[in-house]
C-alpha positions as CSV (number, residue, x, y, z in Angstrom):
1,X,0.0,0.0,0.0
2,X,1.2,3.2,-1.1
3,X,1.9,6.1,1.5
4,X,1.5,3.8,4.5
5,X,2.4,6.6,6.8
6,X,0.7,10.2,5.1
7,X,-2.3,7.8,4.9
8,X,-2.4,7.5,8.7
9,X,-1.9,11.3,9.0
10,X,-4.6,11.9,6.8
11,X,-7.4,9.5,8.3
12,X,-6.4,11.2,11.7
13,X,-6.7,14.6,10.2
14,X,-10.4,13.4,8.7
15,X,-11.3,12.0,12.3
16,X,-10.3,15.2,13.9
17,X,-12.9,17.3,11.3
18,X,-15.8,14.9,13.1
19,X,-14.2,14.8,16.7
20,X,-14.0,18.6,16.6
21,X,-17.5,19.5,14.9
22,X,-16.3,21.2,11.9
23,X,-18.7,19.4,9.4
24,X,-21.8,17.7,10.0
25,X,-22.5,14.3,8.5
26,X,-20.0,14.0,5.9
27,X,-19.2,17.6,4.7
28,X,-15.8,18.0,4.7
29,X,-12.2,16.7,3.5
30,X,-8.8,16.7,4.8
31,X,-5.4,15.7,2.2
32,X,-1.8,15.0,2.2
33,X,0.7,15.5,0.0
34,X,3.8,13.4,-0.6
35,X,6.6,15.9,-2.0
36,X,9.7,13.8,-1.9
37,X,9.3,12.3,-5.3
38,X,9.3,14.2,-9.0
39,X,5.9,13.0,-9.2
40,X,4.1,14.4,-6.1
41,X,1.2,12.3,-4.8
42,X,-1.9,13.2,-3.2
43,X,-4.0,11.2,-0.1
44,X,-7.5,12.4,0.2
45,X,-10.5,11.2,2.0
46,X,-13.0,9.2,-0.3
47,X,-16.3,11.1,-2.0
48,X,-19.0,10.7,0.9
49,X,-17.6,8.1,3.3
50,X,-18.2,8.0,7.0
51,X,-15.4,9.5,8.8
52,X,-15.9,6.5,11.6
53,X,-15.8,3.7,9.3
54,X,-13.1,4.8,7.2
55,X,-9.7,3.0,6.8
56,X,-6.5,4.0,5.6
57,X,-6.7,1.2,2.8
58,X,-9.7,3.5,2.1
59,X,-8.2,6.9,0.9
60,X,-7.5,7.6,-2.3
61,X,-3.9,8.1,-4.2
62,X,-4.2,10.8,-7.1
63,X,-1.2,12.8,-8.7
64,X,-1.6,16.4,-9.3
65,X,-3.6,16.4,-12.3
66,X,-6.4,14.0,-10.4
67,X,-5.6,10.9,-11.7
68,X,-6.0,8.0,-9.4
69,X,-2.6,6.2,-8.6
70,X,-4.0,3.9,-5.8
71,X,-7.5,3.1,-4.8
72,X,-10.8,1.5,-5.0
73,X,-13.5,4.5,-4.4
74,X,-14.0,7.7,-5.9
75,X,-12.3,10.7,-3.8
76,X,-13.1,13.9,-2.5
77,X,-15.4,15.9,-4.5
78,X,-13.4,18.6,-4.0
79,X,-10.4,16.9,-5.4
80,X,-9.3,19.3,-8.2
81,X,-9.4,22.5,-5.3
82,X,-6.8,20.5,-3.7
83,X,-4.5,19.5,-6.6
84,X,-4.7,22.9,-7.7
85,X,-3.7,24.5,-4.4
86,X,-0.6,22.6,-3.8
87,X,0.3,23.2,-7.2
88,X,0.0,27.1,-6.7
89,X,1.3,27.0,-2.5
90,X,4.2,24.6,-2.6
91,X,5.1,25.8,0.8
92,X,2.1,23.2,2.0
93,X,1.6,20.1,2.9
94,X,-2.1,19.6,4.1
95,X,-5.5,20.8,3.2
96,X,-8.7,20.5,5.2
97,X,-11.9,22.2,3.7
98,X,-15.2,21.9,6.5
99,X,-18.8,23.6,6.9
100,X,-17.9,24.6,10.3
101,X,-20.7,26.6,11.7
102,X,-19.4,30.7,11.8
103,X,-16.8,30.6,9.4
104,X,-19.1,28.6,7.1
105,X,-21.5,31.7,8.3
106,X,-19.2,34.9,7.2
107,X,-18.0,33.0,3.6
108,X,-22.0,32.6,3.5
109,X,-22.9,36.4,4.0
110,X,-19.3,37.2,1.7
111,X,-17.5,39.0,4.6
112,X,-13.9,38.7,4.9
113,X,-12.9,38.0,9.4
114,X,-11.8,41.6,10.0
115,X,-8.9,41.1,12.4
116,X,-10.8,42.5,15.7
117,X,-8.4,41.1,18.6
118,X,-4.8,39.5,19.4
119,X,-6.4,36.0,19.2
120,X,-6.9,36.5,15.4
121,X,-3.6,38.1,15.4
122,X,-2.2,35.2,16.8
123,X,-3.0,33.1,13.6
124,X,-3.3,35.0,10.7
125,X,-1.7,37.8,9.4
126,X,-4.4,40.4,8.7
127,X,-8.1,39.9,8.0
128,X,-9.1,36.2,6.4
129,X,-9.7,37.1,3.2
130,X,-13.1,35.9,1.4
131,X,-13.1,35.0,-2.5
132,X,-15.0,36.6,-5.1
133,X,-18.3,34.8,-6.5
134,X,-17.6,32.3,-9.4
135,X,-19.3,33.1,-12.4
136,X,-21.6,31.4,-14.0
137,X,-19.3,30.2,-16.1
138,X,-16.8,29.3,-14.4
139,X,-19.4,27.0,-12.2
140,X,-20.6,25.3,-15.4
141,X,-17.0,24.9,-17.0
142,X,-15.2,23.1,-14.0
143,X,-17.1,24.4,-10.3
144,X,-14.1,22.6,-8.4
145,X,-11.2,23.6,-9.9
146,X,-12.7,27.2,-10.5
147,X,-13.2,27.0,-6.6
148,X,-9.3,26.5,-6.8
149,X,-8.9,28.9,-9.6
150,X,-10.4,32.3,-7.3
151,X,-8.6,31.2,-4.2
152,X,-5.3,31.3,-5.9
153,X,-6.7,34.9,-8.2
154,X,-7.3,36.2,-4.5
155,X,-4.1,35.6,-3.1
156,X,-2.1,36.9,-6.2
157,X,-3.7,40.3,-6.5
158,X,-4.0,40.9,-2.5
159,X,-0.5,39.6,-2.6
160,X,-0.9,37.5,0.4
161,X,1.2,34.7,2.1
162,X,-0.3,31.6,2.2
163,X,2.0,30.9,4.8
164,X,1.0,34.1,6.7
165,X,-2.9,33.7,5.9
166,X,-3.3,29.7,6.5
167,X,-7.3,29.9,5.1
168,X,-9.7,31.1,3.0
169,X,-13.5,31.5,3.0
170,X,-15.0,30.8,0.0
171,X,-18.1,33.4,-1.0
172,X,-21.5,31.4,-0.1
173,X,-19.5,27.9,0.4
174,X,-17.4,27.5,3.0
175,X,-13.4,27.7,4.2
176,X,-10.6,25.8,3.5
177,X,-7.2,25.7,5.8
178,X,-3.5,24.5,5.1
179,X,-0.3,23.9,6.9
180,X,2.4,22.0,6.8
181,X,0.9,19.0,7.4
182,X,-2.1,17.6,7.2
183,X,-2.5,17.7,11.5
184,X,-1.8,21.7,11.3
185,X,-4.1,22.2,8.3
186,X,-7.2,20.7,11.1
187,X,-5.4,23.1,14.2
188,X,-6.2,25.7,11.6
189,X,-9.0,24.8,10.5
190,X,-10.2,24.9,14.6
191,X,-8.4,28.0,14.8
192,X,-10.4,29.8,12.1
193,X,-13.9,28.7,13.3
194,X,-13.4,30.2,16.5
195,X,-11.7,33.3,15.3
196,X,-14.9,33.2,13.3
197,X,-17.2,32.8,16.3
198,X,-15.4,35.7,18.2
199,X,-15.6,37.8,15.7
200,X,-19.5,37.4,14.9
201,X,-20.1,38.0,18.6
202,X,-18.0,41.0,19.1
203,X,-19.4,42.4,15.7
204,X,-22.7,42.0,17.2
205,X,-21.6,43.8,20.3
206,X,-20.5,47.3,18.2
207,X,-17.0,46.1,17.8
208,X,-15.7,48.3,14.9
209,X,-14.6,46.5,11.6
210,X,-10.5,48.9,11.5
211,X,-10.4,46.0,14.1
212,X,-7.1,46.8,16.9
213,X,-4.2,48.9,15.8
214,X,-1.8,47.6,12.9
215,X,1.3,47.4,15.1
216,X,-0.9,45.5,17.7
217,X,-1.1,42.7,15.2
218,X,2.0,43.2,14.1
219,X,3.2,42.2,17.8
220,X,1.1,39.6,18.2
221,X,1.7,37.6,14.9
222,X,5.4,38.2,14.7
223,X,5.8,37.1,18.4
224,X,4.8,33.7,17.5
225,X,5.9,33.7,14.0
226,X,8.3,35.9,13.5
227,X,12.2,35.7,12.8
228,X,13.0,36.5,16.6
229,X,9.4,34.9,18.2
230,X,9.5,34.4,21.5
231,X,6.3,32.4,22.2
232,X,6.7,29.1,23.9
233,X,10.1,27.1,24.5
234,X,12.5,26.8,21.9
């Protein structure tokens, strides 16, 4: 069996979207990517499976164009937004896309998180950006890689970092995190809904949008991610 280990890491990283309620039923998809080869390969959770039943033997092998390498059942709908995104972010190594509740909420309404405290700041560098609506035709020509296709658009002409900015909302779907691995693309992914949560409760208690002062989040996110951070033991 191919990928014996990233498998493992990506069945856990599936579980953990259940465990942590950050998709109901089976919404929701976590990946891995194997780098070390000229041909990188994909693991991604099957098209609809129960996240308690599901095996490693049961995720799905692709290369980055989507075709299947290894595997019995069909994968992740969302497939081609994954290929396409480690194609475009090399720097990552796990994907996790849920229907957690607020974030889910904000892509819904087609609000980007306004960074409104130092938790926020913590994790992402500046607001978490929301995508553009795809067009019509871009739904009916290919919905899943177009899905892809304005995540990537967004990040180029905001110039963001997807290393800096670890998720996206997507306009009346739902987000998607990365990280390095498949385990920090979930912590993300847990991170984000309850930056989103925060944020839609102190929005509804008058908190102002200009969020706190620039070199506020400046302090906050370079402490911990910075060149000199100082957060936790080295």
């Amino acid at each position: 069996m191919l990928l014996e280990t990233l498998r493992e890491q990506v069945l856990h990283a599936n579980r953990e979207i259940a465990r942590r309620g950050l998709a109901p039923h089976t919404f929701g998809n976590a990946s891995g990517i194997d780098r070390s080869s000229a041909k990188p390969l994909v693991v991604i959770k099957p098209s609809g499976l129960d996240y308690a039943t599901m095996t490693p033997a049961d995720l799905v092998v692709t290369d980055l164009d989507g075709n299947i390498v290894e595997g019995w059942l069909r994968p992740s709908s969302d497939l081609d937004t994954h290929t396409l995104l480690y194609r475009e972010f090399p720097e990552i190594g796990g994907i996790v896309h849920t229907h957690s509740e607020f974030a889910t909420s904000w892509a819904q309404a087609g609000r980007a998180i306004p960074c409104l405290g130092t938790t926020h700041a913590d994790y992402f560098y500046g607001p978490v950006p929301v995508t553009a609506p795809l067009t019509a035709e871009e739904v009916s020509e290919a919905y899943v890689r177009n899905t892809g296709a304005v995540i990537i658009r967004l990040f180029r002409s905001q110039n963001l970092d997807p290393v800096a900015v670890p998720g996206v909302l997507v306009a009346g779907h739902a987000p998607f995190t990365w990280g390095k691995t498949p385990a920090e693309a979930v912590e993300h992914a847990d991170l984000l809904e309850y930056i989103a949560r925060l944020a839609f409760r102190s929005v509804l208690l008058g908190a102002p949008e200009a969020g706190i002062p620039p070199y506020v989040k400046e302090h906050h996110y370079l402490r911990k991610h910075g060149p000199n951070a100082d957060y936790g033991q080295r």
